[in-house]
Every structure is written in structure tokens, then in C-alpha cells.
N, C-alpha and C positions, 0 to 999 in steps of 0.2 A: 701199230706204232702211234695208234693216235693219242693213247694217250700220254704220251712223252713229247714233251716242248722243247727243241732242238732249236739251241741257240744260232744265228747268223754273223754274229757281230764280225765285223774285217780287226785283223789280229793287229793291236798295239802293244803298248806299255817294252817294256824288257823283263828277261826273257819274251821276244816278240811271240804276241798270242796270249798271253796271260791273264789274269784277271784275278778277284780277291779270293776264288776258292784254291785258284791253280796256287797263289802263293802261301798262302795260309798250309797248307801239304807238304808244297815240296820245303819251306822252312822246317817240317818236324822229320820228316823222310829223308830229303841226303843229308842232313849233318849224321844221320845215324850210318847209311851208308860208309862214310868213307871212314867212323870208326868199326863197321862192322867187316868190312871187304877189301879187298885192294882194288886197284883199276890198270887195265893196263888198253888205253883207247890207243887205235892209230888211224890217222888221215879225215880226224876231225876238221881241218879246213875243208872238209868236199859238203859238208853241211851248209844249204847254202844260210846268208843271213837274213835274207828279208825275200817274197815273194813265194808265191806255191812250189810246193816240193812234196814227191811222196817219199817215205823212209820206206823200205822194202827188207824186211828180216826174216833169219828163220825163225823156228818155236822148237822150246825146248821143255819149258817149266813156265807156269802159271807166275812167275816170277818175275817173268821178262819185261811185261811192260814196265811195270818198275827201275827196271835195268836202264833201258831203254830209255826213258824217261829221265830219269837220270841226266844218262848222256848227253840228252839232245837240250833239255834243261839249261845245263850247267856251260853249253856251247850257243846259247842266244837263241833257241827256239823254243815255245809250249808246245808241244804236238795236237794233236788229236786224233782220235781213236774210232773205228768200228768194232765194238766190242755188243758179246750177246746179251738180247734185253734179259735173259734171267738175270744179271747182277745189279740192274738199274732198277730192277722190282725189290732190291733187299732195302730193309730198313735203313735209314742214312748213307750207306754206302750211293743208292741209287741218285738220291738225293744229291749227293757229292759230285759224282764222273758229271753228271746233267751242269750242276754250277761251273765245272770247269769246262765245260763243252764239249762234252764227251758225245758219242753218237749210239746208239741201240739200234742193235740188227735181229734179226729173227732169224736164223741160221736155218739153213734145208727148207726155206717155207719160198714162198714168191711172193710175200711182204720184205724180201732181202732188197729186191729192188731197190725199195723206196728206202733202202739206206745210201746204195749207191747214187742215187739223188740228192740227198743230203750231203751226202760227200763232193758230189760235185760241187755246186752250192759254197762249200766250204771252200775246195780247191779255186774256185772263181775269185772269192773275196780275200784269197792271198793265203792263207793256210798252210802249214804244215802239217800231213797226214802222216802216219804212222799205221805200215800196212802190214799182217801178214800173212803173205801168198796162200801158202800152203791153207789156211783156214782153219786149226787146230793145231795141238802139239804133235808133233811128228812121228808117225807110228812105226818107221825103220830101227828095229832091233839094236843097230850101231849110233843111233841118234844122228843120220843124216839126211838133209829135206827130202822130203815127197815132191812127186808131182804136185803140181799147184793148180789150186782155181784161177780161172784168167781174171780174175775182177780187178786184180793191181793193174794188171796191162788194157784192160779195157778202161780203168779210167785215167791214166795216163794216155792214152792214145786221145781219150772222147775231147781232153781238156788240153792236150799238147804241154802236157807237166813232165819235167823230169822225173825219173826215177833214182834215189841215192840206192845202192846196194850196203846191208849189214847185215855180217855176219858177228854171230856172239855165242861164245863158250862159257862155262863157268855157273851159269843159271841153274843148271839142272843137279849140281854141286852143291847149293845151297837149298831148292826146293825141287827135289825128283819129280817127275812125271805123276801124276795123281796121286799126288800123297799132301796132307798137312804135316808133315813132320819135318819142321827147318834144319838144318845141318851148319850152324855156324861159328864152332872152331872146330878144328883149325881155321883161322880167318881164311877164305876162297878170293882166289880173282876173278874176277869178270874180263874177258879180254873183248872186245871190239875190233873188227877192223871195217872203214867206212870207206867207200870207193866214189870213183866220182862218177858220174852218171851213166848208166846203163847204155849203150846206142841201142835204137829202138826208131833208127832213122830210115831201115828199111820196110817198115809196115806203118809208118807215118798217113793219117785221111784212113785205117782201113778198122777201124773201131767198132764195125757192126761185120767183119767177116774171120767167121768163128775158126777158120786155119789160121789166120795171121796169129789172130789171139792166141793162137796157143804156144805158135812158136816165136811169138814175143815173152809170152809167161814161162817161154823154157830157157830162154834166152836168160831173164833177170835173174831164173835159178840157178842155172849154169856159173854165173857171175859170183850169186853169192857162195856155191858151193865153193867155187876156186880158193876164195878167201877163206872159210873156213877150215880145208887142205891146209891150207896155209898157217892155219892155229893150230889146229892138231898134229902137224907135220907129219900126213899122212895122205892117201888117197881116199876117194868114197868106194864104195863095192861097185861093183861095175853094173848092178841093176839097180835099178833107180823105184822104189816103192812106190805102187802106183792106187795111193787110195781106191780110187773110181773103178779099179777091178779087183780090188779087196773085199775080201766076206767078211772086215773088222765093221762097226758102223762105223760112218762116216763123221760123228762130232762124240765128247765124252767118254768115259774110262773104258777104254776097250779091254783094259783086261780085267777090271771088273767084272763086264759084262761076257767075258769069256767062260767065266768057271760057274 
């Protein structure tokens, strides 16, 4: 990670967090959005306006932070992101997440750490993060979360930060799971729905004891799956996909790398 210079600056301007690359993007990005898509967001008051917050979502489509972004955008906050250093190494693109203060993780390795440090760091100096649990695109069949890595509830717990839960359909309608191939008409909606804070006030002080954490990170899933019941107006299956005793790998095109 050393060689990525990971900004600290404490979040100003409006959209709070912003800066001249964050706006310079999202100027050419959602005006196209909302001719390209519909929206259909609910209980965008629970974002909060100013002070550390993490957003806690599922993953559907490589798409999503966009989505996501978006949202939280066009509702008074720039987020920030742990997202993996292969796309911070591409030409200009890398260049770009870094100006906007984006953060680089090294997925599977124990230089991940030292992203979660950065991210604290961030969450201290007032930030809005932008989490997701799970840790990849979702590899349940039916497209609903996985078990989750504890890393969102371990740094909510380490920093005493709320948790927002978001749930979001409609992503993987416009870019499927490992595929470049976009799908957009028929125009798709994006539907959102954003909840207000996770309780997470029974494993409060216990951020280094790795039961809590879990059943803190099953806790936020649980949360956000309700809500997405709630878009699909349906149930999840009654077992819950559990990466970590899956023979798919654990990050990248599993079905790919299936055949």
C-alpha cells in the first residue's frame, strides 16, 4: 500500500466530503443517471448530514458503487470507499478514486489491515464510509447476501460509529454479475431502501472479541436483508450462503473460474 497516498483531509465543502475531483465526476455521472434509470430511494432522511457514518450495503453488480454514490451524493454526503488496489493501479482511473479519496485494499492478504486503519483515520476525521459487508458480489444463486466479513462491525464498534443499513435492487439489471455487457433499455430502476441505524448497543467496548463481531455482522445482515424482502416482496431461502465454507474462491468470477 505504500505506494498509494491516501488522503486525510476532514470532509467539507457540499455534498459534505467533496473535493474538485469528487465534483468534476459526479457532474458528468448522475445527470446521465437519472436520463438513463429511474430511482425509486426510501428513508433517505436516515443518512445522516454531517459527522461519521458508515453505509453498510449489499453487492450485486460492479455497478453499485455508482448506484450508491449516487444516492448518497445527491442526499448531502461524498462517501468514501475501500475498494481493491487492482483498480487504483489502472491508468487514470486509479489516478481518479485517489483524487477523490478513495482508499486501496489488498483483499485476502494481511496488508488489508492497513486499510482498515485508513478507514478509521477517516471515520475520526468525520467521514462518511461506504461499506460492503459481504466483501464481493454475492455468490447466492438467488442474489441474496452472504455471510459477511466482520470488518464493517469491527470498525463501527473500534470507532463507536453508527451503522446506516442499505439495501438495493435493480444493479444487477443494468450490469449482471461478471459481465461488461450493460442492459439499459428498457430504462431499469434502482430501488433503495435506507434504514436508520443498526442497534449494535449490545456488543458496544467489545471490538477486539471475535464472537461479538460476528454476531454484530450478522445482526447488520439480517437488517439489511429484511429490507430487501421488502423490495422483492419475497423471503430469502432459508440458508444463508456461507462464503467461508464454500469451495467457490473467495474474491473474483467464480464462475469463470468454475469451468
Amino acid at each position: 500500500m505504500s505506494e498509494f497516498k491516501v488522503s486525510y483531509e476532514p470532509p467539507k465543502g457540499y455534498p459534505l466530503g467533496t473535493n474538485f475531483a469528487f465534483k468534476f465526476w459526479t457532474s458528468l455521472i448522475i445527470p446521465a443517471f437519472r436520463v438513463l434509470m429511474k430511482r425509486d430511494w426510501q428513508g433517505v432522511e436516515n443518512i445522516p448530514k454531517s459527522g461519521r457514518a458508515i453505509v453498510a450495503s449489499n453487492h450485486l453488480s460492479y455497478g453499485d458503487v455508482l448506484v450508491l454514490t449516487d444516492m448518497l451524493y445527491s442526499n448531502g454526503r461524498a462517501p468514501r470507499y475501500l475498494g481493491k488496489s487492482g483498480i487504483f493501479k489502472v491508468p487514470v482511473v486509479g489516478r481518479v478514486l485517489l483524487a477523490a479519496g478513495q482508499i486501496p485494499v489488498e483483499r485476502e492478504t494481511s496488508d488489508a489491515r492497513k486499510a482498515v486503519d485508513h478507514a478509521i483515520i477517516l471515520l475520526e476525521k468525520g467521514h462518511l464510509l461506504g461499506v460492503y459487508p459481504e466483501g464481493t458480489l454475492t455468490r447466492d444463486e438467488n442474489l441474496w447476501p452472504m455471510v459477511a466479513k466482520t470488518g464493517c462491525a469491527r470498525l463501527a464498534l473500534a470507532t463507536d460509529t453508527p451503522v446506516i443499513p442499505i439495501a438495493q435492487w435493480g444493479s444487477q439489471e443494468i450490469l449482471p454479475r461478471y459481465t461488461n455487457r450493460i442492459h439499459l433499455f428498457p430504462r431499469k430502476t434502482i430501488r433503495m431502501r435506507i434504514g436508520a441505524p443498526v442497534d449494535l448497543s449490545r456488543w458496544k467496548g467489545k471490538g477486539d472479541d471475535p464472537k461479538a463481531l460476528i454476531e454484530a455482522t450478522a445482526e447488520i445482515m439480517r437488517v439489511i436483508t429484511e429490507m430487501l424482502e421488502e423490495i422483492r416482496s419475497e423471503k430469502r431461502t432459508p440458508v444463508i450462503f456461507d462464503p467461508h465454507t464454500s469451495d467457490l474462491p473467495r474474491t473474483g468470477n467464480f464462475k469463470k473460474k468454475a469451468k
